[in-house]
C-alpha positions in Angstrom: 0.6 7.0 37.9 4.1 5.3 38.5 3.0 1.8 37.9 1.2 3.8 34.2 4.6 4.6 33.5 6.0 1.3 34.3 3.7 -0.2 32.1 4.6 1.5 29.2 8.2 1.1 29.8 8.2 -2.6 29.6 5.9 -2.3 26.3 8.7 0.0 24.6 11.1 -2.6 26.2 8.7 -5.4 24.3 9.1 -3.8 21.0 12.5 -3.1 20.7 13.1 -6.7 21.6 10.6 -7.9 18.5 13.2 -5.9 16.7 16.2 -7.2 18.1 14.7 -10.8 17.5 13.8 -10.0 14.0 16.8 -8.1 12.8 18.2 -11.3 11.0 15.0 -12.0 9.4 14.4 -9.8 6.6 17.4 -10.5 4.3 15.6 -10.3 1.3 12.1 -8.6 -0.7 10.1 -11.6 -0.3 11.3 -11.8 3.6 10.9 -8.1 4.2 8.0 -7.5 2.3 6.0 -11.4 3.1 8.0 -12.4 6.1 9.7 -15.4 3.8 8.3 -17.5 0.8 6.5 -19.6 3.1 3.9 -16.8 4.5 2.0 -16.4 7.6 -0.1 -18.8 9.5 -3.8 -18.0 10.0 -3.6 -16.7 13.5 -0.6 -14.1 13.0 -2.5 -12.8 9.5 -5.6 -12.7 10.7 -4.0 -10.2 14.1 -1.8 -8.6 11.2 -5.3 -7.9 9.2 -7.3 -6.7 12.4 -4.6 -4.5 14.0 -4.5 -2.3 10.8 -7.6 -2.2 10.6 -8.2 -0.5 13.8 -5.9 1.7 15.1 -5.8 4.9 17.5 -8.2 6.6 14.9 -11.0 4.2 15.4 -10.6 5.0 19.1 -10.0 8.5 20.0 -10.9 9.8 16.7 -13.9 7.8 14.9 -15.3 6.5 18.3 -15.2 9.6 20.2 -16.7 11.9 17.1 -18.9 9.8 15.9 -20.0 8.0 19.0 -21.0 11.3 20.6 -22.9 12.1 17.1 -24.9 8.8 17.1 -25.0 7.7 20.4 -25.3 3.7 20.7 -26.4 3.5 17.1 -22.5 4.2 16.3 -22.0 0.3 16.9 -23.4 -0.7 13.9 -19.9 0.1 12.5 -18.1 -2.4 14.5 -20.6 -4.6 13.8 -20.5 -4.4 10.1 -17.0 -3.6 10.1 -16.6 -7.8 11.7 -19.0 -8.9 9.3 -18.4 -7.4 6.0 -15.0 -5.9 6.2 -13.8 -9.1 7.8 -15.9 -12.2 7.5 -16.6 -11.6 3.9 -13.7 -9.3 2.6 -11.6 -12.8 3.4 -14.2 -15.3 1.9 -14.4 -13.3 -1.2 -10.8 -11.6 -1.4 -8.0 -13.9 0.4 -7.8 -17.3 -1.6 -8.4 -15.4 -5.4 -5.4 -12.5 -4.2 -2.9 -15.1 -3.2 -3.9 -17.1 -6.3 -3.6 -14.2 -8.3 -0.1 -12.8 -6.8 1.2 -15.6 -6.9 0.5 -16.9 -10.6 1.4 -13.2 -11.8 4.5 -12.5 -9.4 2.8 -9.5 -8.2 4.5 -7.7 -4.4 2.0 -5.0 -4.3 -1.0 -3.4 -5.6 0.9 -1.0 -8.3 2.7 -4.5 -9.3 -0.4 -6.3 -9.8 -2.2 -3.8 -12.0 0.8 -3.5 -14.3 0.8 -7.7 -14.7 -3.2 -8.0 -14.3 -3.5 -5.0 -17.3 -0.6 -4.7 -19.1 0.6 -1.1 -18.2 3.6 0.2 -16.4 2.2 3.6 -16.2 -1.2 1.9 -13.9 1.9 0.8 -11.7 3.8 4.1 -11.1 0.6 6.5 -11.5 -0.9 3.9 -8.5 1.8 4.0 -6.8 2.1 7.6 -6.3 -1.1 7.7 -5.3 -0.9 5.1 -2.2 1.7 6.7 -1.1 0.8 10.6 -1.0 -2.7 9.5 0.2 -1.3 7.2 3.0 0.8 10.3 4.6 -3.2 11.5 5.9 -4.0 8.1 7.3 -0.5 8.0 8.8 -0.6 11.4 10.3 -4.1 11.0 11.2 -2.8 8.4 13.7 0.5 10.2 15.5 -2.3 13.2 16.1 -5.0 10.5 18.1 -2.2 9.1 20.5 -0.7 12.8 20.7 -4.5 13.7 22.0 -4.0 11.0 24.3 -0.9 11.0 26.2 -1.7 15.1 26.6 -5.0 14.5 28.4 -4.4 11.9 30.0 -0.7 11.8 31.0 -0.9 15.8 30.9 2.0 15.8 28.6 1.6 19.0 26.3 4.2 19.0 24.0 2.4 16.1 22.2 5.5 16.3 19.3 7.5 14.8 21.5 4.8 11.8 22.2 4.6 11.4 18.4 8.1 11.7 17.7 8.9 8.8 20.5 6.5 6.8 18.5 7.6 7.1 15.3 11.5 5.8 16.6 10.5 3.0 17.9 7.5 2.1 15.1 11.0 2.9 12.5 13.3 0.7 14.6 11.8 -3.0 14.5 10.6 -2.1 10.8 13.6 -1.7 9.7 15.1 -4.3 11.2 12.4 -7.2 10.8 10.1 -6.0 8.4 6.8 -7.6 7.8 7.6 -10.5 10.3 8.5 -8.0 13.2 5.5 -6.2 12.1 3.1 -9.6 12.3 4.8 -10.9 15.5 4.5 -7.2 16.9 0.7 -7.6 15.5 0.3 -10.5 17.4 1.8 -9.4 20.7 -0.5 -6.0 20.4 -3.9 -7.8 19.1 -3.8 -9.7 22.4 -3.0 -6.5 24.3 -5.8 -4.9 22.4 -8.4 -7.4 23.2 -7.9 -7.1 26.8 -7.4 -3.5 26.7 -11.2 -3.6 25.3 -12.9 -5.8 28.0 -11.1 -3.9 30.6 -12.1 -0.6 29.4 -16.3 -1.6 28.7 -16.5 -3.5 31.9 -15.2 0.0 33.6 -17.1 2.0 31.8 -20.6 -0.1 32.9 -19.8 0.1 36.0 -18.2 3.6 36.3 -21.1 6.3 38.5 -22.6 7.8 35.2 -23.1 4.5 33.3 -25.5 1.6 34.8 -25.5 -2.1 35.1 -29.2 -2.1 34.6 -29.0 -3.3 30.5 -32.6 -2.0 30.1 -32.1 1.7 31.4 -29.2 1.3 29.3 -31.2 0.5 26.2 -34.0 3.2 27.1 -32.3 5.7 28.4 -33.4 9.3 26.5 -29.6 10.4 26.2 -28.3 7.5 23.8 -29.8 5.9 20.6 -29.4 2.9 18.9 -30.6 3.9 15.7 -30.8 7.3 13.8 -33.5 7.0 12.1 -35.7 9.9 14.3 -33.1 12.2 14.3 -34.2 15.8 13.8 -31.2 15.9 10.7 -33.0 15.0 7.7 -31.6 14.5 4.2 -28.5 14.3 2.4 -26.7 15.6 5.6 -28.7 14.2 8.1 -27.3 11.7 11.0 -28.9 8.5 9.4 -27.3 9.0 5.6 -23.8 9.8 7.3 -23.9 6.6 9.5 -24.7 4.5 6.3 -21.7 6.7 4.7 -19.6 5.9 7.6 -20.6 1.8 7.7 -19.7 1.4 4.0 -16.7 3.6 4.0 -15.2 1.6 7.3 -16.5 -2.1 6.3 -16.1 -2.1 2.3 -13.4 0.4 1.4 -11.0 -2.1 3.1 -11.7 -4.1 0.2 -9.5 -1.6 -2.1 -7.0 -0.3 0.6 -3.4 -1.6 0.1 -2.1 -1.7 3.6 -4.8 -4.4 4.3 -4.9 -6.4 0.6 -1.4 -7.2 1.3 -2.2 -9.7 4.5 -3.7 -11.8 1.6 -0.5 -12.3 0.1 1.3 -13.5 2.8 -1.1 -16.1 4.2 0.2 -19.4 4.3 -2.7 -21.8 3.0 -6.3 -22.6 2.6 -6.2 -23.9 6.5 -4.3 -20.5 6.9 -7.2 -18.6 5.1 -10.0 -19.9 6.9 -8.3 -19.9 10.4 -7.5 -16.2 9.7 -11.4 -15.4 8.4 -13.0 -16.9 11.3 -10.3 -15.3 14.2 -9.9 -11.9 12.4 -14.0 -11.8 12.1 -14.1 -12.0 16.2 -11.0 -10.1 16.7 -12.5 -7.2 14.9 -16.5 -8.0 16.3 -14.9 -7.5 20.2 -12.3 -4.2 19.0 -15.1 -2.7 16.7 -18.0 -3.1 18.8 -16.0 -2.1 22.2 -14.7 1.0 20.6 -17.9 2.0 19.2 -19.7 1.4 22.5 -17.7 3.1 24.4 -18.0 6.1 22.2 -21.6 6.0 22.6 -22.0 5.9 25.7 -20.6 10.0 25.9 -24.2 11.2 25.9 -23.9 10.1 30.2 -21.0 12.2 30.4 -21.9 16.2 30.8 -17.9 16.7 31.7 -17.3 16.0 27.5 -20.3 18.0 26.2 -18.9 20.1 23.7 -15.6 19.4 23.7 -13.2 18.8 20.4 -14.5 15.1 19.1 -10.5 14.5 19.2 -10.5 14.8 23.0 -13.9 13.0 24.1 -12.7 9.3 24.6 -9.4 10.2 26.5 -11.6 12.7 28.6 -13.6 10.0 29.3 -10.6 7.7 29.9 -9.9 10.0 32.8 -13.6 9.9 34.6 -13.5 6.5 34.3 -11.1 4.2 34.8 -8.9 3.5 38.1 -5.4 4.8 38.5 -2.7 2.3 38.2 -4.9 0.7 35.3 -4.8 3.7 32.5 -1.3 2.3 31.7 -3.2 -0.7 30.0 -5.6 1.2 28.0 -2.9 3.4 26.8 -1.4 0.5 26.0 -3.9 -0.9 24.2 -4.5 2.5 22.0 -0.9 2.5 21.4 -0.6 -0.7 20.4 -3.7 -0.2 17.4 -1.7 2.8 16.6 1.2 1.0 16.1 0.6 -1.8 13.9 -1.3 0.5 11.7 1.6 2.6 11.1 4.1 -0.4 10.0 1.6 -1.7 7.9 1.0 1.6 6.4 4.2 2.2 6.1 5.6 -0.8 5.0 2.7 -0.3 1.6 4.3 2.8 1.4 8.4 1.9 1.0 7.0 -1.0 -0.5 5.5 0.9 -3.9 7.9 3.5 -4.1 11.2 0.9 -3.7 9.8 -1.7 -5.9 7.0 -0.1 -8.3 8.9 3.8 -9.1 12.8 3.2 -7.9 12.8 -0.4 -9.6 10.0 -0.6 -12.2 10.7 2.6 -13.6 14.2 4.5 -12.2 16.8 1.6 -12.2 14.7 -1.7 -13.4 18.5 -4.1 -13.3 18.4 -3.3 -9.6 19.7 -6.1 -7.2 17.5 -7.6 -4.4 19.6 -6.5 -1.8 19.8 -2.9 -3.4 15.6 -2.9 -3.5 15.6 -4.5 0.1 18.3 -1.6 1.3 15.6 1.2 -0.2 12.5 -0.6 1.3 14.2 0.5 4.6 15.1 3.9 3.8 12.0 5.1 2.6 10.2 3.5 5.5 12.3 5.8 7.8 11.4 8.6 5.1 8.1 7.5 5.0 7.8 8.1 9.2 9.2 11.4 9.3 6.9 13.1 6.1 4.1 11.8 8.0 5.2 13.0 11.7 5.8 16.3 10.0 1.9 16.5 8.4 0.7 15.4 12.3 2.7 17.9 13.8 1.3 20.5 11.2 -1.8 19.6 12.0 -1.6 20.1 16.0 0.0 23.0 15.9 -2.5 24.7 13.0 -5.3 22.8 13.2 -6.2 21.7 9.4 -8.3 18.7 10.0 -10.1 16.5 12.7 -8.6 13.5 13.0 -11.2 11.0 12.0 -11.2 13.3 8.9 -7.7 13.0 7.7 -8.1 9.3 7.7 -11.3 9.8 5.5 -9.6 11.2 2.8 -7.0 9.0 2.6 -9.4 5.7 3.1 -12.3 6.9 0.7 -9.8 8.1 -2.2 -7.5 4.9 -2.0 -10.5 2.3 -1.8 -12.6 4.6 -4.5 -9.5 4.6 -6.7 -8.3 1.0 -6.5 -11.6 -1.0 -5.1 -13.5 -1.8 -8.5 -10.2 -2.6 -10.3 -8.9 -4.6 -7.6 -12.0 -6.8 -7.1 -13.6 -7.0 -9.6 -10.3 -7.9 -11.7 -9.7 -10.6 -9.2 -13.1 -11.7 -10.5 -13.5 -11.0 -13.9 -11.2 -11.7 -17.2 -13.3 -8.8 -18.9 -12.0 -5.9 -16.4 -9.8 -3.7 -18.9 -6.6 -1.0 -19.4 -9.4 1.8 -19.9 -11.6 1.0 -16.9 -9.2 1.3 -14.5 -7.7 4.7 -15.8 -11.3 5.4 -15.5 -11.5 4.8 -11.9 -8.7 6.0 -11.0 -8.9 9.6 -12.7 -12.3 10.1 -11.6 -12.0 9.5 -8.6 -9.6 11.9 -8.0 -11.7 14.6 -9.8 -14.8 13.5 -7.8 -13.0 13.7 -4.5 -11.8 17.3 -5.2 -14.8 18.5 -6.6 -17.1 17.0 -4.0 -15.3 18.8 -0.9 -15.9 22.1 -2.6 -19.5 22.0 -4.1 -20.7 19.9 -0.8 -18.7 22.3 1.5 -20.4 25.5 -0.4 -23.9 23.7 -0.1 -23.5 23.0 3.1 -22.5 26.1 4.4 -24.6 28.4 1.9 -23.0 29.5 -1.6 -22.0 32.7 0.0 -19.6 31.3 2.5 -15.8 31.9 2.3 -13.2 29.1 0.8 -11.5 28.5 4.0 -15.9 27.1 5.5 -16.3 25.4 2.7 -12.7 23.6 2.7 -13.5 22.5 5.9 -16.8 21.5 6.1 -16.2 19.7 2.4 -13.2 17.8 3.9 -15.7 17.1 7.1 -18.1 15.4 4.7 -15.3 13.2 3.9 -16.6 9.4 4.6 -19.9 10.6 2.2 -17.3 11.6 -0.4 -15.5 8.1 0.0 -18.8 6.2 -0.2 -19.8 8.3 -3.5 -16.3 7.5 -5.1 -16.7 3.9 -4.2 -19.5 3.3 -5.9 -18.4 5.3 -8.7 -15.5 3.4 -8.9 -17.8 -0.1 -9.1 -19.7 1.1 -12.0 -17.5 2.8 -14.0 -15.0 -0.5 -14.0 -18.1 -2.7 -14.8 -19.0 0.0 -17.7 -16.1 0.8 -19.2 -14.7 -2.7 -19.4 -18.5 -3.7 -20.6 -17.2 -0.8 -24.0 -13.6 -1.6 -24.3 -10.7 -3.8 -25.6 -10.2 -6.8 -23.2 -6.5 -7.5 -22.1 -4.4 -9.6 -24.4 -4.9 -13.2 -24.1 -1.4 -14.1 -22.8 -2.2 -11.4 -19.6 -5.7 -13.0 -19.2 -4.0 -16.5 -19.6 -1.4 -15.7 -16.8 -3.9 -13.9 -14.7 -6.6 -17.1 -14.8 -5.7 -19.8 -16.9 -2.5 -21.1 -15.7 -1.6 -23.1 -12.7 1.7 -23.2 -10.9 2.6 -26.1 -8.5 2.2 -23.7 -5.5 -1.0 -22.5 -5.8 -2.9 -22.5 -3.2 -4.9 -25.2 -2.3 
């Protein structure tokens, strides 16, 4: 237990230093926001990319739920999740999004919506958005590594974990910004990868989990695939693992906190290192997490447990004492990297899309730089606030916060987005269209699903819950929507001008890249 501690002391010791380092190097937007003009190289985007993308959620809270739902068949989402939300969400997104930003001077999502379409009120209506719905997925995260440290380090005033974690994730934002939060990436993508092979090698050779592969395969308690579970239709096991695949592996696709490692990328060399190293980074992260998960059908000590507390209970059983330091390590450091990412997207829309597109538009670059730090602190303590609500009251599992926020942000933003990358006929009115509906969808869905799957007779409270419980289904349905209804309505409506569509496609600027 001592050298546990130990451990984790010289990791807080690590990231203060990346702060310390980095405090000189964010003296402007472009250096806070893109780490400099001359972006990223393959290697520290492509960890920047997969440590956002999987974080203490994925671990604690999607492995553990939906690992013990699906048994080995849960996999297929760390699988899919390396091959569609990273091998091809880079071929088709990374080149066009740094073309596109760059030709339209666009820093964020908001930014580029108001240049790609002609509309400042896209910008701060988007803007809003990312940031209210990125306080869930934020939150979602201080609750999985407050589940954590109070299993396994029997530490139940889990505020205080989540509080310690949101100082330090605050102190080497604010001092380095987006390059203290790649070289932090960097650092915690190699701790992660070991933390992984460590923690599957223990768990195949822990007492209740065989060498033997082909008892593995056959034995009764797991599953690879869904497809003969007794849960049939809309609600059965199979559909919601389908839900769960597309919601994890293509809402990325639409999510701001991961779009903007495509702005920062150096080059083409940068962009096709970071495809190929971000594709096995997340292959060995998804898959390990996912394994593990499913492997929580060979241990009766976690039957029937909260979903939140099944990997950490597992954590326990299984691996050695003096080692648990590492893989706490490794679930902090996914945590981490998520939350500067997310919370960098966050300052970054409401300092540079509302405060200086809309509030004070002759504001200097110092003054916008000054506010992206503030509202990163801000940012930290409203979502500390919802995680600490949510321990002490109970609102929402945690793989289910971080549904909401991922399936309304990528079914609000994902046809625009892509498709306008693609497309000079994407228009003004589809967008709005996507947007608005989507937000109608996602709040009707959680009641009319919650009533139906409870009965129509149920309370509000059952059919809040189980409505927000059916939230990667809901994200799926408003992903989808948000496809068609871009690829309708712009199919129906006035183009953007020519001089936006010329700016957008048309012209070239000497540093395009290559």
């Amino acid at each position: 237990m001592v050298f546990d501690y130990i451990v984790l002391v010289l990791y807080v010791i690590g990231m203060i230093a990346v702060a310390v380092y980095t405090r000189n190097r964010s003296k402007s937007v472009d250096d806070f926001l893109f780490a400099g003009k001359d972006g990223l190289n393959g290697w520290m985007s492509a960890f920047a990319y997969g440590t956002t993308y999987f974080s203490a959620v994925i671990f604690i809270g999607y492995a553990g739920k939906f690992g013990a739902e699906y048994g080995l068949a849960a996999v297929w989402i760390g699988i899919f999740n390396a091959v569609l939300g990273s091998l091809v969400a880079w071929k088709i997104l990374a080149k066009r999004t740094k073309n596109m930003t760059q030709r339209l001077g666009a820093k964020t999502m908001p930014e580029f919506f108001e240049k790609r379409y002609g509309s400042r009120a896209l910008k701060l209506v988007s803007a809003i958005i990312i940031f209210v719905f990125l306080i869930p997925y934020s939150a979602s995260v201080y609750n999985g590594l407050g589940s954590l440290f109070k299993i396994v380090f029997g530490i139940n005033h889990t505020w205080i974990i989540m509080l310690c974690l949101a100082v330090l994730t605050a102190l080497y934002l604010f001092f380095g910004g987006y390059f203290a939060t790649a070289l932090s990436d960097f650092i915690q993508g190699i701790i992660m990868l070991i933390g992984v092979i460590l923690m599957v090698f223990f768990f195949l050779n822990s007492d209740q989990v065989s060498w033997n592969l082909t008892e593995l395969v056959n034995d009764p308690n797991l599953t690879w695939f869904t497809f003969n579970s007794t849960k049939t239709g809309f609600y059965g096991s199979t559909v919601s693992l389908l839900a769960l695949i597309l919601l994890t592996s293509v809402g990325v696709y639409g999510l701001p906190q991961t779009v903007h490692k495509y702005y920062a990328i150096r080059d083409r060399k940068a962009i096709s290192q970071g495809m190929i190293v971000s594709t096995l980074f997340a292959l060995i992260i998804g898959f390990g997490a996912y394994f593990v998960g499913g492997l929580s059908g060979l241990f009766p000590e976690v039957q029937g447990i909260s979903s939140d507390n099944v990997i950490p209970e597992m954590l326990n059983l299984v691996i050695p004492a003096g080692l648990m330091g590492v893989i706490v390590i490794l679930i902090l450091s996914a945590s981490m990297s998520t939350l500067s990412s997310v919370c960098l997207t966050s300052a970054s829309v409401v300092a540079i899309d509302i405060y200086k597109g809309n509030i004070r538009k002759e504001a200097s670059d110092r003054r916008v730089n000054n506010y992206m730090r503030i509202f990163c602190l801000i940012f930290v303590a409203v979502s500390l606030a919802l995680a600490i609500l949510n321990e002490v009251y109970g609102i929402a599992a945690i793989a289910y916060l971080m549904g909401i926020s991922w399936g309304t942000l990528a079914g609000c933003f994902i046809g625009p987005f892509v498709i306008g990358l693609i497309s000079k006929k994407v228009t003004k009115s589809a967008v709005w269209a996507s947007i608005i509906g989507t937000l109608f969808i996602t709040v009707a869905l959680i009641f009319v699903l919650g009533y139906d799957f409870n009965g129509w007779d149920c309370s509000f409270g059952q059919a809040l819950k189980s409505g927000i419980g059916l939230s990667p289904t809901i994200g799926v349905i408003c992903m989808i929507y948000s496809i068609l209804v871009t690829i309708v309505v712009s199919a129906f409506t006035r183009k953007p001008s020519d001089d936006i569509i010329s700016e957008a496609f048309d012209k070239i600027i000497e540093n395009e890249i290559k």
